[in-house]
C-alpha positions as CSV (number, residue, x, y, z in Angstrom):
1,X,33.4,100.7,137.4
2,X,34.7,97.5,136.3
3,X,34.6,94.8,139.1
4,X,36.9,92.2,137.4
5,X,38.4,91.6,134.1
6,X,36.6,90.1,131.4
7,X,39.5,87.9,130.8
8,X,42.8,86.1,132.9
9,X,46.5,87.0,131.9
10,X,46.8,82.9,130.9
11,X,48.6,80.5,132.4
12,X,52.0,80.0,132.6
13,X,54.9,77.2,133.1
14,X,56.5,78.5,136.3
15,X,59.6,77.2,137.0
16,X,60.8,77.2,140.4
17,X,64.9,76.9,140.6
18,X,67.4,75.5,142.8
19,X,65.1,72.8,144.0
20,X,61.9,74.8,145.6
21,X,63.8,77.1,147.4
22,X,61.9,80.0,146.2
23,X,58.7,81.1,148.0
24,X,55.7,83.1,146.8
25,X,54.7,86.0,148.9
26,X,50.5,85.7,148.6
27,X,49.5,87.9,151.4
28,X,50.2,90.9,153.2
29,X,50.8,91.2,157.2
30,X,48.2,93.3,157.8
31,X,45.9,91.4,156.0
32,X,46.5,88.1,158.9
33,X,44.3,90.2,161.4
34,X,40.8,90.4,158.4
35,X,40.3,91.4,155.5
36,X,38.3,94.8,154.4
37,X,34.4,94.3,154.2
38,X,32.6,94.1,150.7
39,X,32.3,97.0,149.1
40,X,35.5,99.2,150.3
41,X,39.3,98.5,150.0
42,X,42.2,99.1,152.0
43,X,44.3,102.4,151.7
44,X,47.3,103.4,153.4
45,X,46.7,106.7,155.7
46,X,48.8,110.0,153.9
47,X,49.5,111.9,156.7
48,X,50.4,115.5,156.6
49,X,54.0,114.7,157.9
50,X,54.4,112.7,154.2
51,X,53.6,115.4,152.2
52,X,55.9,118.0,154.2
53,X,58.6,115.3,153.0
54,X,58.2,116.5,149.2
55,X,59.4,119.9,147.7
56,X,55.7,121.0,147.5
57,X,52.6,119.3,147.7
58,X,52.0,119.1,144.1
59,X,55.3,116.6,143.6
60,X,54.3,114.5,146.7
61,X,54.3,110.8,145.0
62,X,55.3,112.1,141.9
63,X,58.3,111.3,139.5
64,X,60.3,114.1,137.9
65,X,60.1,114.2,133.5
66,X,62.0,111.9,131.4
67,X,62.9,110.8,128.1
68,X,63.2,107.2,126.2
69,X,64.5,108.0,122.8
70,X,63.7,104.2,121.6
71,X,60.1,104.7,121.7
72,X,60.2,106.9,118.3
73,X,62.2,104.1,116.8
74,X,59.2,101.3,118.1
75,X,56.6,103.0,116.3
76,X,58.1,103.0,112.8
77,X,60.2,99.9,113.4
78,X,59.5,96.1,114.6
79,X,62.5,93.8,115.3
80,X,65.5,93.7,117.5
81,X,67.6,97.1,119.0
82,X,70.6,97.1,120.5
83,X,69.9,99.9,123.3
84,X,73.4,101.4,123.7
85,X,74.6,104.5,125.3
86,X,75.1,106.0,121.8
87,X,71.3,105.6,120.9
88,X,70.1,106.7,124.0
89,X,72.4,109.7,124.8
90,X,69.9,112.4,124.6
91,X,67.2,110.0,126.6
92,X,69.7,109.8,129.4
93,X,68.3,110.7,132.6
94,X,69.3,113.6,135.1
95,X,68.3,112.3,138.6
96,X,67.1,108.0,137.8
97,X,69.3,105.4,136.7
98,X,67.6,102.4,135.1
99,X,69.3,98.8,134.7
100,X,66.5,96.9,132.5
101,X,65.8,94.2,129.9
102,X,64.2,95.8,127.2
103,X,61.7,93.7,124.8
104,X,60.5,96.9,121.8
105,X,58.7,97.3,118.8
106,X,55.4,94.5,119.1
107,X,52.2,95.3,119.7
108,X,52.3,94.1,123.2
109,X,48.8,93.5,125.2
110,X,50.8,91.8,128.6
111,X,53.7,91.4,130.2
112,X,54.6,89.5,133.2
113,X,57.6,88.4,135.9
114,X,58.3,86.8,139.0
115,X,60.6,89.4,140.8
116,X,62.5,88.2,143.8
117,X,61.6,90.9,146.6
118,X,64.9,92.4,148.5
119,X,65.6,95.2,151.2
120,X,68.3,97.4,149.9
121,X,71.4,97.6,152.1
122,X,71.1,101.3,151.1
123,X,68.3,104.0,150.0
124,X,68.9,107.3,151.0
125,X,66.3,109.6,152.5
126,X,66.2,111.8,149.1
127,X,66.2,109.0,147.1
128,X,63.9,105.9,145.5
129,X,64.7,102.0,144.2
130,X,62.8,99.9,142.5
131,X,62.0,96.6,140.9
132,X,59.4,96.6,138.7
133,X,58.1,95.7,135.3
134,X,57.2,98.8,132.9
135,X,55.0,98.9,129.4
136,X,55.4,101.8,127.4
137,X,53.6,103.4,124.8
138,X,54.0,106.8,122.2
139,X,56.3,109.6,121.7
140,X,59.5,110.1,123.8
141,X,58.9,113.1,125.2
142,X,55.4,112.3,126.2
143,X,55.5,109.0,126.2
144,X,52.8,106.7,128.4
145,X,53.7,104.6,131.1
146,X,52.0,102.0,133.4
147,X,54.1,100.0,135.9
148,X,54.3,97.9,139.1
149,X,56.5,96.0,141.4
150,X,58.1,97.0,144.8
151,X,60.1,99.5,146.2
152,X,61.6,101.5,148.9
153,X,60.8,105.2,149.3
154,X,61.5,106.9,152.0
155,X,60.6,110.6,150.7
156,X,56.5,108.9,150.2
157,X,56.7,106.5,153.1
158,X,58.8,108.4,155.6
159,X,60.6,104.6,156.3
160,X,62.8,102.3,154.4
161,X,60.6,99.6,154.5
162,X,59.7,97.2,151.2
163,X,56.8,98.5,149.6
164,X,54.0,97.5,146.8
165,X,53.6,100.3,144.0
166,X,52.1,101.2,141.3
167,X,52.7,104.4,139.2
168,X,51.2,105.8,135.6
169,X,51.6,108.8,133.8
170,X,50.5,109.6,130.2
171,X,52.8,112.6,129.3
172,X,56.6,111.2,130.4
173,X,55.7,111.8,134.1
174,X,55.6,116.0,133.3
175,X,52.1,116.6,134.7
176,X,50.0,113.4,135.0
177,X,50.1,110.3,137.2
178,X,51.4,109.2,140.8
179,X,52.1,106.5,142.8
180,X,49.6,104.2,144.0
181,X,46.0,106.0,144.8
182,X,47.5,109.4,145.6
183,X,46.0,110.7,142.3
184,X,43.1,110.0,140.5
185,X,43.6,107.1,138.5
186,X,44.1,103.6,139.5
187,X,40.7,102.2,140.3
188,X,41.9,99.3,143.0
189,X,38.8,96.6,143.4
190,X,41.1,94.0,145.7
191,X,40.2,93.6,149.5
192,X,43.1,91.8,150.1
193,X,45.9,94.1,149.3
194,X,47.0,97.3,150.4
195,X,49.1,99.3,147.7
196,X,51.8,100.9,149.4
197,X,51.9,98.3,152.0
198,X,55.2,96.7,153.1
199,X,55.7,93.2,151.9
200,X,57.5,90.1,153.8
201,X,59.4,88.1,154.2
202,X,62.0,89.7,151.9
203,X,64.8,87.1,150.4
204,X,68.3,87.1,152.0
205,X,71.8,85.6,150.8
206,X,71.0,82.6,152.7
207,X,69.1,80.5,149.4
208,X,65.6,80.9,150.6
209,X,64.0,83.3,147.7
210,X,60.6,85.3,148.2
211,X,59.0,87.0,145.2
212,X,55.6,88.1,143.7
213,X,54.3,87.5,140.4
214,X,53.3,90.9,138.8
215,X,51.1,90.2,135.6
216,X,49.7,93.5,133.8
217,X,47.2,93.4,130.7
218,X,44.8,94.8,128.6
219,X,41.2,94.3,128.5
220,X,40.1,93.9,125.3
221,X,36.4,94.1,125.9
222,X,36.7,97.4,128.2
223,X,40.3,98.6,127.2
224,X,41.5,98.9,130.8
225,X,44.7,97.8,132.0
226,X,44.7,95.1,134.5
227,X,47.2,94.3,137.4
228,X,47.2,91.2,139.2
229,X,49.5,90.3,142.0
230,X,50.3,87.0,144.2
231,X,47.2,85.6,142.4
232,X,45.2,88.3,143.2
233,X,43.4,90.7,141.2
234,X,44.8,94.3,142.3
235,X,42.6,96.6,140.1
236,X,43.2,98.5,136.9
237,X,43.9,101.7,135.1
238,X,41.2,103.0,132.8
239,X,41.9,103.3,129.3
240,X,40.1,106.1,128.7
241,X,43.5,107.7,130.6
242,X,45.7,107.2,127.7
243,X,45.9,107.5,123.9
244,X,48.6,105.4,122.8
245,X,47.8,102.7,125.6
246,X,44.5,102.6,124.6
247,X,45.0,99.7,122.3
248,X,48.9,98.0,123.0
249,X,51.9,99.1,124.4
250,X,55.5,99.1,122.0
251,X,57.8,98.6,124.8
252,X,58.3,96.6,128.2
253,X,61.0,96.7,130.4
254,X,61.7,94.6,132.9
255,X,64.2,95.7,135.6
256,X,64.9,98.6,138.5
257,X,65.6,101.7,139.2
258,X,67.3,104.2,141.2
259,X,65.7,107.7,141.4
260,X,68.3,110.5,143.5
261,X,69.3,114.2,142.7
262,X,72.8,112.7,143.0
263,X,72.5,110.2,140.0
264,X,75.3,111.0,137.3
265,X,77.5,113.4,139.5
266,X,80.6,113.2,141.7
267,X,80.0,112.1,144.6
268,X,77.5,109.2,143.2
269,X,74.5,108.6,144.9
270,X,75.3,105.5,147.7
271,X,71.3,104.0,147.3
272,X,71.6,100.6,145.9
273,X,69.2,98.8,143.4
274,X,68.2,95.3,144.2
275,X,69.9,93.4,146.4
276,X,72.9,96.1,146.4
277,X,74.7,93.5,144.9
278,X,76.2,93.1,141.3
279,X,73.9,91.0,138.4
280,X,77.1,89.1,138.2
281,X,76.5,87.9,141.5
282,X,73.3,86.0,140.1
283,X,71.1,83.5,142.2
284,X,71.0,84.1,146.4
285,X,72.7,87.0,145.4
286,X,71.1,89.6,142.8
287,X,67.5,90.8,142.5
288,X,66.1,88.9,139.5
289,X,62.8,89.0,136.9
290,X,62.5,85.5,136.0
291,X,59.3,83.6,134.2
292,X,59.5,86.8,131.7
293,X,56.5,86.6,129.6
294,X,54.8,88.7,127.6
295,X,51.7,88.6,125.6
296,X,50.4,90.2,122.0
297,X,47.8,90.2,119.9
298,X,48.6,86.6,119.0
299,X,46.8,86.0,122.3
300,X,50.0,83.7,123.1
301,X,51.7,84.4,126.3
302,X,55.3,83.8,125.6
303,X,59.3,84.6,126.5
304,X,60.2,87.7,124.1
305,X,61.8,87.2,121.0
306,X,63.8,90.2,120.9
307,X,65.4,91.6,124.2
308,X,67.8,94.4,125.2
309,X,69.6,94.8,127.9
310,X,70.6,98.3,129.1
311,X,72.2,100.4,132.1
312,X,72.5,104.0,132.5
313,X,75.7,103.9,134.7
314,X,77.2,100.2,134.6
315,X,79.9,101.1,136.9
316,X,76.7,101.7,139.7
317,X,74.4,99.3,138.4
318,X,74.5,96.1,136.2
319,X,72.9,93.7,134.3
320,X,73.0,90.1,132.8
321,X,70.5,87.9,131.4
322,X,71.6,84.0,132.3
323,X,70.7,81.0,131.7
324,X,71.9,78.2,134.2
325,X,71.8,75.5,131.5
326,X,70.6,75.6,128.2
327,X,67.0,74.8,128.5
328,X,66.9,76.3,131.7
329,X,64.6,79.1,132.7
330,X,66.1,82.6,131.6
331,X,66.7,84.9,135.2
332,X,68.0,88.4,134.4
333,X,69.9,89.7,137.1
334,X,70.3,93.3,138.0
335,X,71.8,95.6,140.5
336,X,74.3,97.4,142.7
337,X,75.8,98.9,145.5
338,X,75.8,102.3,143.5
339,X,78.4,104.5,144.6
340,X,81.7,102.2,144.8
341,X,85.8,102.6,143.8
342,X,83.9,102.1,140.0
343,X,81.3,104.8,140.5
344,X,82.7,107.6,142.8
């Protein structure tokens, strides 16, 4: 077991807009009362009343099989893609909807955000949002994913609550992986922070922003993938779980998602990504990745060179990369109310 990682992520030049009035979240509630004693780490209790919540115990914290067409094109291609519809038609997903900023085709070895933490107005009980940052590696059907960030799922934690996560799978989420430690998998080594814990104070329309920085990256002297969060050190996912991950990942996406057996059909799902509100909406307003980084085997940590933006169902959930001034800090913006008089 690896205690720590041989190296750090890197620094970074953060940029905090609209004159300080964004806040980092560093530390859990539960955490003000002690932390765990050397040598063990905190878990949230599973009780049996969760896993009744899932169709069978065997699903219980686990997504349902996708497809990202793009990955193919990554392996054989470096450069920029314009993700549209047209490309990714047969990638389209049958119960998630994704709104993300898509950075493909490097060998990437890091990635990195600040994402400003929200409650959704809406997330039905059957149903799962997101915000989170994803690196992807290999083939499209059985592709390999790890990924991080916060969201609200009531069908894991019976509550609508504001959550930490994790998640990994290495065969397009068929067979492998789960969320936080409800599979073997993630090896967590922090004391300070509960995965699946709620976080706050959650930012509202009224300026003050909270976020947490989520950094992941590889290891090169073990080849595990590390994950750090509000300056702390969360743990890491083995490499010896994946094939293609083993060495770099060929895509990252930055963004959320909405996960409901009512994406794509009439009536629309009404769970809402974000904020609930449209990117277009942008600072106080929309969720938002900002201080995008990402690192290769350059060993510089830097904004992408390439980027994509893309969303399943734009009429439910948008996007927008902005830029307040020219040499300002990028933010890209995501989000939405879901179903609306646009999405029925």
């Amino acid at each position: 077991m690896q205690m720590k990682p041989s190296i750090e992520f890197g620094t970074k030049k953060t940029t905090i807009p609209n004159n300080g009035s964004s806040e980092q979240i560093t530390s859990q509630i539960w955490s003000k009362s002690g932390n765990c004693p050397k040598g063990t780490i905190p878990v949230r209790r599973v009780s049996r009343e969760d896993i009744s919540r899932a169709s069978s115990p065997s699903h219980f914290g686990r997504k349902t099989p996708h497809r990202y067409s793009f990955l193919d094109k990554a392996l054989q291609h470096k450069g920029n893609f314009n993700i549209t519809a047209e490309k990714i038609t047969h990638a389209r997903p049958k119960l998630r909807s994704e709104a993300v900023l898509i950075a493909l085709g490097f060998n990437f070895i890091g990635a990195q955000s600040d994402i400003n933490v929200w409650n959704p107005p809406r997330v039905q009980a059957s149903d799962y949002s997101s915000a989170q940052i994803w690196l992807l590696g290999g083939l499209s059907d059985t592709f390999e994913s790890i990924e991080a960030g916060w969201a609200v799922n009531p069908r894991v934690f019976g509550d609508s609550r504001t959550r930490l996560f994790t998640y990994w799978t290495k065969d397009g989420y068929t067979k492998t992986g789960c969320v936080n430690l409800l599979c073997a998998g993630f090896v967590q080594t922090t004391t300070k922070f509960a995965l699946g814990a709620a976080i706050e104070p959650v930012s509202t329309t009224s300026q003050k922003q909270h976020y947490i920085t989520v950094s992941m990256f590889l290891d090169p002297n073990s080849g595990n993938w590390w994950l750090t969060c509000a300056k702390n050190v969360i743990g890491y996912w083995p490499g010896t779980l994946f094939t293609y991950l083993k060495h770099s990942a060929t895509a990252v996406q930055w963004g959320g998602e909405v996960h409901s057996p009512n994406v794509g059909k009439k009536p629309h799902t009404r769970t809402s990504m974000g904020s609930g509100q449209w990117a277009s909406y942008l600072w106080a307003q929309a969720c938002y990745h900002t201080n995008i980084r990402i690192k290769d085997y350059s060993k510089q940590i830097k904004y992408p060179t390439y980027l994509s933006e893309y969303a399943d169902e734009y009429d439910c959930y948008s996007t927008k990369l902005h830029r307040k001034t020219y040499m300002s800090e990028p933010h890209f913006y995501f989000g939405g109310p879901g179903q609306n008089s646009r999405c029925p």
